[in-house]
C-alpha positions as CSV (number, residue, x, y, z in Angstrom):
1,X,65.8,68.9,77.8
2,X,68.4,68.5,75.2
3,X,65.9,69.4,72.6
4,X,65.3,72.9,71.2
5,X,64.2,75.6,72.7
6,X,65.9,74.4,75.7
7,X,69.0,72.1,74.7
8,X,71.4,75.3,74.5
9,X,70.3,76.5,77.8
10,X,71.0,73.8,78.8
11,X,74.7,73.9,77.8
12,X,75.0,76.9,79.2
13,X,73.7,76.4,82.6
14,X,75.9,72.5,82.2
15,X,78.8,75.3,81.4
16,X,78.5,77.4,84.5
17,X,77.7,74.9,87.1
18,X,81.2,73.6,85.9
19,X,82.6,76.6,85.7
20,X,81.3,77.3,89.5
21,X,82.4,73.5,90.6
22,X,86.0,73.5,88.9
23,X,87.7,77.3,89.3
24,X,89.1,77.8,93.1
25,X,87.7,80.6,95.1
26,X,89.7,81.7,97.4
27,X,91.2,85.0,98.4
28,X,94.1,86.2,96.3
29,X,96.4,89.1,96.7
30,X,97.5,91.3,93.5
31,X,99.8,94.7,94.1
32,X,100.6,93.0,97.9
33,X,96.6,94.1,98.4
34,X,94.1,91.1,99.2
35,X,90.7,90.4,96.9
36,X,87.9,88.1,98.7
37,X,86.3,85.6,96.8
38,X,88.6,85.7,93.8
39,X,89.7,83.2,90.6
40,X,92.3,83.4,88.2
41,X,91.5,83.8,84.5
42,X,93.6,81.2,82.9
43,X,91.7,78.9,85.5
44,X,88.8,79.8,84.2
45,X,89.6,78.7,80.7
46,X,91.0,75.8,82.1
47,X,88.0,74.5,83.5
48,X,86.0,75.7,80.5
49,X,88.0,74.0,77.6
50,X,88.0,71.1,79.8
51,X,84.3,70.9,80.1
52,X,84.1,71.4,76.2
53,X,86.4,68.5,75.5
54,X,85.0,65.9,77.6
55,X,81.4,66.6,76.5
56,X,82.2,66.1,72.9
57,X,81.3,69.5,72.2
58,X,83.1,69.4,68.8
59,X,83.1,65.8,68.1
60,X,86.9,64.1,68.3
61,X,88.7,67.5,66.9
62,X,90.8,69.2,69.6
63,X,89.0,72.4,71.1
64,X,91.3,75.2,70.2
65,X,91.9,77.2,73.5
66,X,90.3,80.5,72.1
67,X,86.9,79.5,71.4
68,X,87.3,78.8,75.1
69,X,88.3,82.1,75.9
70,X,85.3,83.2,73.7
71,X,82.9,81.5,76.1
72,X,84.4,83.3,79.1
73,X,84.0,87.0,77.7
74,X,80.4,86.1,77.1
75,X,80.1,84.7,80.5
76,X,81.5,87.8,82.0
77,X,79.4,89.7,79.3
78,X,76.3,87.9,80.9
79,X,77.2,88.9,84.2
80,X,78.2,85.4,85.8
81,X,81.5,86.7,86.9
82,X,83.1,90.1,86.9
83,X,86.7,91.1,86.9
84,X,88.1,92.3,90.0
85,X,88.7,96.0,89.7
86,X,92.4,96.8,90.5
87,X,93.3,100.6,91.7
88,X,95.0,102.6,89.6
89,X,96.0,106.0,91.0
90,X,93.1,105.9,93.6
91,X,90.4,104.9,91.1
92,X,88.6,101.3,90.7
93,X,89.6,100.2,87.0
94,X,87.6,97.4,85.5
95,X,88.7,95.1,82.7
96,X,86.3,94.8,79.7
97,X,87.7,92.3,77.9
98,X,88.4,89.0,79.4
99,X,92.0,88.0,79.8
100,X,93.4,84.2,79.6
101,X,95.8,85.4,81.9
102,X,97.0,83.7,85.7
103,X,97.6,87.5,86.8
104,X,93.8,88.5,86.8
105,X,91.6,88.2,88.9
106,X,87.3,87.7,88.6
107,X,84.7,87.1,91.2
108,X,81.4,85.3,91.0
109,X,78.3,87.6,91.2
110,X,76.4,85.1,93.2
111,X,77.8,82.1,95.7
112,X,79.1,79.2,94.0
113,X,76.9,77.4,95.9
114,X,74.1,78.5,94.2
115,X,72.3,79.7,91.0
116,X,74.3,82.7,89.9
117,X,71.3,85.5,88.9
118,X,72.5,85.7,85.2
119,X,71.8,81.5,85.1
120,X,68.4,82.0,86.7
121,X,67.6,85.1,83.7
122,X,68.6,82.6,80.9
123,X,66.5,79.6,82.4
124,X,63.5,82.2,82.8
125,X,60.9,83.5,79.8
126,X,59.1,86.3,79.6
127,X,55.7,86.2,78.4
128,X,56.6,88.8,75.8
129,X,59.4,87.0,74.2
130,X,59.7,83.4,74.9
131,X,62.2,82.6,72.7
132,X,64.7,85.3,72.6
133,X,66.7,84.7,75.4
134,X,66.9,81.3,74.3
135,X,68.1,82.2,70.9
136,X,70.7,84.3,71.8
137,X,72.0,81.6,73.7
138,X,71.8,79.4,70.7
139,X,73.7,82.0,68.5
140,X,76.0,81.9,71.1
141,X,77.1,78.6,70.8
142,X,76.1,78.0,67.7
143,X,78.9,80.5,67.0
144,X,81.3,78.5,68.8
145,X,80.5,75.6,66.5
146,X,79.0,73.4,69.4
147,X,77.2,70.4,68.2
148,X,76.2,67.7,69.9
149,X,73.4,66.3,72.8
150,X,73.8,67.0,75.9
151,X,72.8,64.2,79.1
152,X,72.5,64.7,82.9
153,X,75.2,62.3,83.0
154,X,77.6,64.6,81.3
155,X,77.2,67.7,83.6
156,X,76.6,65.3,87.0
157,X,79.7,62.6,86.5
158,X,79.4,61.4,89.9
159,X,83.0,61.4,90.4
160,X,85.0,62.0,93.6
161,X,87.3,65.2,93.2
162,X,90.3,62.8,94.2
163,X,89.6,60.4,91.4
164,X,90.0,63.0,88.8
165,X,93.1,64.6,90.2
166,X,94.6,61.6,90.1
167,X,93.1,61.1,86.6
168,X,94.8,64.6,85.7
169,X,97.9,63.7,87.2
170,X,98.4,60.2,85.4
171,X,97.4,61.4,82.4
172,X,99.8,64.3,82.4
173,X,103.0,61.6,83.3
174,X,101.1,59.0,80.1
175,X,101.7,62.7,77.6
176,X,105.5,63.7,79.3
177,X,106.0,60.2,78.5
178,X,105.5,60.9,75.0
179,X,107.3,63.7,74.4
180,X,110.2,62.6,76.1
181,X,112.2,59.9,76.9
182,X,111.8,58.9,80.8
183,X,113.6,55.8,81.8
184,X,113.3,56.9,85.9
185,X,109.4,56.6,86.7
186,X,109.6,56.8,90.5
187,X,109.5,60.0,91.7
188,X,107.6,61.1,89.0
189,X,104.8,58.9,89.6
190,X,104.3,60.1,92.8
191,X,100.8,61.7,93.2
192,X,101.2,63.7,96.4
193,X,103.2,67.3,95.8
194,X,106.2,68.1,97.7
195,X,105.6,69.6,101.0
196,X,107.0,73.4,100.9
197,X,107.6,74.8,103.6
198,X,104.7,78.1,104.0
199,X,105.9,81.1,102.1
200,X,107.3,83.8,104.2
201,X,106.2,86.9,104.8
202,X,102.6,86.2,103.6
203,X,99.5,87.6,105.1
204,X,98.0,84.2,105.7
205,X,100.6,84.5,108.7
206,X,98.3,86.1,111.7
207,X,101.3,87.2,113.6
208,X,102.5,89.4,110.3
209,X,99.8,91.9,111.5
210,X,101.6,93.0,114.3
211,X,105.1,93.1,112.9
212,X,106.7,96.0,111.3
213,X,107.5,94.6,108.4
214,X,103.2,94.1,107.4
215,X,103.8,98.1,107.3
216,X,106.5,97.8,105.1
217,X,104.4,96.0,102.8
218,X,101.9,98.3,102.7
219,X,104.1,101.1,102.1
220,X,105.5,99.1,99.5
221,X,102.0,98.6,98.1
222,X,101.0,101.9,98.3
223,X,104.0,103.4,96.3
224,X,103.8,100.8,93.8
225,X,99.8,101.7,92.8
226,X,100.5,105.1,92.6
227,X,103.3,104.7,90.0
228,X,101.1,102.0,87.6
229,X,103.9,100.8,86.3
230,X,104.1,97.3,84.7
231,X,107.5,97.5,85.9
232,X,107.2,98.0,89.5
233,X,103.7,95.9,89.8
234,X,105.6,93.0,88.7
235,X,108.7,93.5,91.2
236,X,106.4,94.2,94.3
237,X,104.5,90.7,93.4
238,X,107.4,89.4,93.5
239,X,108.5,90.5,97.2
240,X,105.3,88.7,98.6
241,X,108.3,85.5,98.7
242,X,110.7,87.3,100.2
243,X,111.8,86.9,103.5
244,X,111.1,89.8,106.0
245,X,114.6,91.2,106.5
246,X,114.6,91.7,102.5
247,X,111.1,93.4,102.3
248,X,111.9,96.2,105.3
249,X,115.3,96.9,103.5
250,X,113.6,97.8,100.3
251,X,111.1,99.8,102.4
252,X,113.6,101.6,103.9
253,X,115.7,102.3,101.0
254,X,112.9,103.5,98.8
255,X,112.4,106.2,101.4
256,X,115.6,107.7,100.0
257,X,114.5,107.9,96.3
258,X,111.1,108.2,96.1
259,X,111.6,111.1,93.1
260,X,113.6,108.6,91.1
261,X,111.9,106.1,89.9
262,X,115.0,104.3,87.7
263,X,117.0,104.4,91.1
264,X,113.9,102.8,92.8
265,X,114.0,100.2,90.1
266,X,117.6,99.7,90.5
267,X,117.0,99.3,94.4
268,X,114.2,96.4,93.7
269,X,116.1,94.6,91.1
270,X,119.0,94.6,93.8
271,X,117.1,93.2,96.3
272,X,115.6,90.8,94.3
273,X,118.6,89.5,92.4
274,X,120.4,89.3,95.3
275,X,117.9,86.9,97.0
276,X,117.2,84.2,94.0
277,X,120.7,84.6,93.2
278,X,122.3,83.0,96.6
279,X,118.8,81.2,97.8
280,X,119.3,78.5,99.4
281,X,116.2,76.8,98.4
282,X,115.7,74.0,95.3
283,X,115.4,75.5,91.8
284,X,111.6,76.6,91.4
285,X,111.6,75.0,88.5
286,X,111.6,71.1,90.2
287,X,113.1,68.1,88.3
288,X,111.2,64.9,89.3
289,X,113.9,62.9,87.3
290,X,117.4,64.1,85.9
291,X,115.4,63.3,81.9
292,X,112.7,66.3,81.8
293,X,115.1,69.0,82.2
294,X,117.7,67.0,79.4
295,X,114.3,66.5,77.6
296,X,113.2,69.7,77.1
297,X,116.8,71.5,76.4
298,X,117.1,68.6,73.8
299,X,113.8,69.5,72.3
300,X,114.5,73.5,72.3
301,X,118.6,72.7,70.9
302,X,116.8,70.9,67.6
303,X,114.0,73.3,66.6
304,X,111.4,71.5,68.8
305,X,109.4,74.6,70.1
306,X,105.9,73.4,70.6
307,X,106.7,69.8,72.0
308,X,109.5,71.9,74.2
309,X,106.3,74.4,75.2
310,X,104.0,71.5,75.9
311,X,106.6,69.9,78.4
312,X,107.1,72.5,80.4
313,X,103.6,72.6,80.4
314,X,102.9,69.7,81.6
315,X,105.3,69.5,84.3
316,X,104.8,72.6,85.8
317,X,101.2,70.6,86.5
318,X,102.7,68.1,88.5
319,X,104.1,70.8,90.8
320,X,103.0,72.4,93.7
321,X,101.1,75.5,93.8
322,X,103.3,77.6,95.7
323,X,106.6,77.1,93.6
324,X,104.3,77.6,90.6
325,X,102.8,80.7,91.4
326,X,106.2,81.9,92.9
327,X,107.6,80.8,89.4
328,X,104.9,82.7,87.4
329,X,105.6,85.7,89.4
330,X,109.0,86.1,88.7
331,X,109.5,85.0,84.9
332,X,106.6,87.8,84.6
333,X,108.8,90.5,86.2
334,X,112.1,89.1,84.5
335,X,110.0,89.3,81.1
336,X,109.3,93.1,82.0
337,X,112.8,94.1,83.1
338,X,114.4,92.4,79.8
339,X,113.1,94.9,77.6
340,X,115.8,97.6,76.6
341,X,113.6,100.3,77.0
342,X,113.4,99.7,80.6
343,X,116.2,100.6,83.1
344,X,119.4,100.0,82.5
345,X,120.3,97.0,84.9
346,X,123.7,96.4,83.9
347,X,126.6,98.7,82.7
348,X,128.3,96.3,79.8
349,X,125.2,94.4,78.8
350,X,121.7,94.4,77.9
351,X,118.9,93.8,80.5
352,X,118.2,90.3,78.8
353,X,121.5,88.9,79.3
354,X,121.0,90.5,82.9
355,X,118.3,89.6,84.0
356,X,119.3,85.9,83.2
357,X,122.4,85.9,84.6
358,X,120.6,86.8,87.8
359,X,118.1,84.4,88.0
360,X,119.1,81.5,86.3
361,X,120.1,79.6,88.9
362,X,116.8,80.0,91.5
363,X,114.7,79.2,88.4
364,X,116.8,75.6,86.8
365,X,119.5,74.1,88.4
366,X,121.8,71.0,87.5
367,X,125.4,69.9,87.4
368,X,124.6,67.4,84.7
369,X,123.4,70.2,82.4
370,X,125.6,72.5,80.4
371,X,125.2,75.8,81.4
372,X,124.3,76.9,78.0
373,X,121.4,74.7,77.6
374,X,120.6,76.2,80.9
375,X,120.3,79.3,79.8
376,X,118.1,78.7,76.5
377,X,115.9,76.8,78.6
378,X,116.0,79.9,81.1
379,X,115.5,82.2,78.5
380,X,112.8,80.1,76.4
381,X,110.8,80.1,79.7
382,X,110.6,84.2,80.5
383,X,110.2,84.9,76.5
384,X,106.8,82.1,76.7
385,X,106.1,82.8,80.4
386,X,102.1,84.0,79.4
387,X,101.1,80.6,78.0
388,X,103.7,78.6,80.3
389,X,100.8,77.7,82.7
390,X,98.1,77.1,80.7
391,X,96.7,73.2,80.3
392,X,97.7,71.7,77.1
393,X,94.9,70.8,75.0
394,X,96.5,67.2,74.7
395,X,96.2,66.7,78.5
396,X,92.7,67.7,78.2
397,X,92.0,64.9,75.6
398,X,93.3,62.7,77.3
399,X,91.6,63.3,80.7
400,X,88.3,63.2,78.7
401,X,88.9,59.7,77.4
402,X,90.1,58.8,80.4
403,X,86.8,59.8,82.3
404,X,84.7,58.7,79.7
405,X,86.3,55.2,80.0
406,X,85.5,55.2,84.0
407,X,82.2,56.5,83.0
408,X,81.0,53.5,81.1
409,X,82.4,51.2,83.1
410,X,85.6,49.8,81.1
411,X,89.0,49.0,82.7
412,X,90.0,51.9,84.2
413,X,93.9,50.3,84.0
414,X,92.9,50.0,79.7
415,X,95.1,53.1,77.8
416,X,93.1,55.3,76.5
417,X,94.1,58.1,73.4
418,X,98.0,57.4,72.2
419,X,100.6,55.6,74.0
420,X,104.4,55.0,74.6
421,X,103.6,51.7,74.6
422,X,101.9,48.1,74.4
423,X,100.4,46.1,76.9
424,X,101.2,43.0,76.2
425,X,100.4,39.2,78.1
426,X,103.4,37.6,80.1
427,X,103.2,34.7,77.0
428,X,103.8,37.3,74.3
429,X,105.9,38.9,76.1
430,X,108.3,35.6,76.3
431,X,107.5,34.3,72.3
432,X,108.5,38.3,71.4
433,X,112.2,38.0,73.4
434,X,112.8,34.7,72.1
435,X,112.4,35.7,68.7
436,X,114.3,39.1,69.2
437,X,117.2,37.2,70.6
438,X,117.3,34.9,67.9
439,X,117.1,37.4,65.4
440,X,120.0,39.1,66.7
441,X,122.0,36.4,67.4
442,X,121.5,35.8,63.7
443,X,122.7,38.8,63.3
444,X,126.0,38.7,64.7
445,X,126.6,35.8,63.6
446,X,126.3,36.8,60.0
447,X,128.5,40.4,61.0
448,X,131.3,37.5,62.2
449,X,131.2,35.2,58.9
450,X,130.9,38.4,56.3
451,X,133.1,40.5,58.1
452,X,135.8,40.9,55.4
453,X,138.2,43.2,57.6
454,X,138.5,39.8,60.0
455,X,141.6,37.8,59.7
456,X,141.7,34.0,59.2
457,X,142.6,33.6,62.9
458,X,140.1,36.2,64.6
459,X,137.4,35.0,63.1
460,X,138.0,31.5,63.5
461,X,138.3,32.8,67.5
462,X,135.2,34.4,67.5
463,X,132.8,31.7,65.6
464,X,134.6,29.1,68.2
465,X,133.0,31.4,71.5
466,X,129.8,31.6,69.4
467,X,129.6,27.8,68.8
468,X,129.9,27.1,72.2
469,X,127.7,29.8,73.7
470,X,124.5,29.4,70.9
471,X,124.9,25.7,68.9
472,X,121.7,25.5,67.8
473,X,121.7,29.1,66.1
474,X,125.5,28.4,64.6
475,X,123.9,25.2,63.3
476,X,120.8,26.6,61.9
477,X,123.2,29.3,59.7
478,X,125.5,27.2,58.2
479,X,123.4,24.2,57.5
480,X,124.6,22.1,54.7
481,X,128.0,24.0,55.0
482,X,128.2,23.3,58.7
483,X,131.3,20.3,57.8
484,X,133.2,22.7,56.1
485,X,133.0,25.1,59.3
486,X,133.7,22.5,61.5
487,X,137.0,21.8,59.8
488,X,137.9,25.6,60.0
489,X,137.4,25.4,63.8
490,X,139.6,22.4,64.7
């Protein structure tokens, strides 16, 4: 199988059963309307660039994220999934290009259960061409620069769903822990995600179907499709986590101003701002320990903006999915309503300033920060909120030598890729801090005898406390002038 004609069919099929195993299906709502079946874009790539790293695809070099991309818009091309056609004015309106995006939405043409119908039409030949499905899907990947064998073991890992979670979940704490400095492991290595409590006002609720305010939603829904605006999509995403109360005021103040769309805006961004900006509820943007949010406004304060990106990164993974998605939602629309072509939010300054100044707080909050490295954080986060949830291709390294490892049978406790640090045995361990404290014993020592700003008397003092407390080290140092010292002290 993993020779030609069939070795990159093979890949391909290896690449959707993945794909199929790996996204989550589930329904999804977009616009406060529900889509059936449905996976995110960015999920997509997700699962694809990690399927291309830990098969050695391209040997030991990275896999940039837009070859992965690449493979998705030929797999929508070949009709494994389709985008999930979002009304605009009435009318269906289907994507043609693929987006690496968490705010689209595709569906599998088949259930992912099965063999999808495009899978079956590559692993089938027709009598009159034999070959040329085959090739195209050789050009394909040949295209993508993919070059390598491919085994049964790679695409069937036998590996419990639980043991690679975990897998994901060390290995992104093993990378934080290399980009920043983390003395306070505990809650941070902590596999189960924070219970939150169910989002209000969702339509997972049952009883929200017989409640006013489910109308008010889908009046809200309603208006906001037939303005396609970027604008007021990303507002009305963003009252899916507001509480009830909230969501029937704005329905009932829209009502008002209908014909003015700026006054409609104003009325939303009200609403909005005036929930995340007195919430009760902890910052979306979770601290497991005091040191990631200091990390990260340290990395952005000197210059650091791709280890700064690939924190955040990283520890938006360890959170749970609802502050996440909450998250994403609303550094979208604050991203949207920064832009000083949009409406004026606030008389004396500009809609950037605003919009942080509103939301700050609900987004990253601590006492031990200042609240200008707040806000650059704040701000670093809405101007890079498209690539903020992505995977990091360093994480997906990492998970692949990690697997790989398991795979073969090694110690799974053995580090794998780059480390913060050393393993080493309980009798080097001891040899390494005798020596260290010898050496710096040394040290000070020497600092004491050459010290030339020391009087006669003080350092006379201080070489009497070191005798006493280290004699074997003061001995060593002075050697055959050890009589001469010994006067000095009496």
């Amino acid at each position: 199988m993993a020779g030609k004609p069939f070795r990159a069919t093979y890949i391909w099929s290896s690449i959707i059963s993945d794909l199929q195993t790996h996204v989550e299906v589930k329904p999804r709502r977009h616009n406060l309307k529900s889509y059936h079946d449905c996976f995110l874009g960015s999920e997509a790539v997700d699962a694809v660039l990690a399927h291309l790293t830990l098969n050695r695809y391209f040997g030991e070099e990275a896999v940039p994220r837009y070859k992965a991309v690449r493979l998705c818009q030929a797999l929508m091309e070949s009709r494994v999934f389709e985008p999930v056609g979002v009304k605009v004015f009435g009318k269906e309106k289907k994507r043609v290009t693929f987006e690496d995006s968490s705010c689209s939405l595709y569906r599998f043409l088949s259930p992912t259960t099965g063999t999808s119908p495009p899978l079956q039409e590559v692993l089938s030949y027709s009598t009159h061409s034999p070959i040329k499905r085959d090739k195209s899907v050789e050009d394909l990947l040949r295209n993508l620069n993919l070059s390598s064998a491919v085994t049964p073991q790679m695409i069937n890992l036998g590996l419990s769903q639980k043991l690679v979670d975990e897998v994901w979940h060390q290995q992104a704490v093993l990378r934080l822990l290399q980009l920043i400095e983390l003395p306070l492991l505990e809650d941070l290595l902590e596999s189960k995600d924070t219970l939150q409590p169910p989002p209000q006002g969702r339509d997972s609720d049952t009883d929200l179907l017989y409640t006013s305010s489910y109308l008010d939603r889908e009046i809200l829904k309603a208006f906001s499709e037939a303005q396609a605006d970027e604008w007021m999509s990303g507002a009305v995403d963003c009252l899916e986590f507001l509480p009830d109360e909230l969501v029937v005021e704005v329905s009932r103040g829209l009502s008002g101003c209908v014909d003015d769309l700026p006054q409609c805006k104003k009325l939303l961004y009200e609403v909005l701002a005036q929930h995340y900006g007195h919430t009760q509820q902890p910052p979306l943007f979770s601290n497991h320990v005091f040191d990631i949010h200091s990390g990260i406004s340290e990395l952005l304060v000197n210059g650091k903006v791709e280890q700064a990106l690939e924190t955040l990164q990283l520890s938006l993974k360890l959170q749970d999915s609802r502050s996440r998605e909450e998250l994403r939602r609303l550094l979208r629309f604050m991203a949207i309503a920064a832009k000083p072509q949009e409406v004026k939010l606030h008389k004396e300054i500009e809609n950037r300033m605003a919009v942080k100044r509103s939301f700050s707080s609900a987004i990253v909050y601590s006492r031990r920060l200042s609240k200008g490295k707040v806000d650059l954080m704040v701000l670093f986060m809405m101007d890079n909120h498209c690539d903020l949830f992505k995977i990091p291709v360093s994480l997906h390294k990492l998970v692949s030598d990690r697997i790989i490892t398991i795979i073969k049978g090694k110690d799974p406790n053995m580090t794998t890729g780059l480390s913060y640090c050393t393993r080493v045995s309980a009798k080097a361990y001891s040899e390494n801090a005798q020596k260290n404290t010898k050496e710096e014993l040394w040290s000070l020592l020497r600092t004491i005898h050459e010290n030339p700003k020391l009087s006669s008397k003080e350092k006379q003092r201080l070489l009497g406390q070191f005798y006493k407390g280290h004699p074997e080290i003061f001995v060593q140092y002075f050697g055959n002038r050890l009589s001469s010292i010994n006067m000095l002290l009496r």
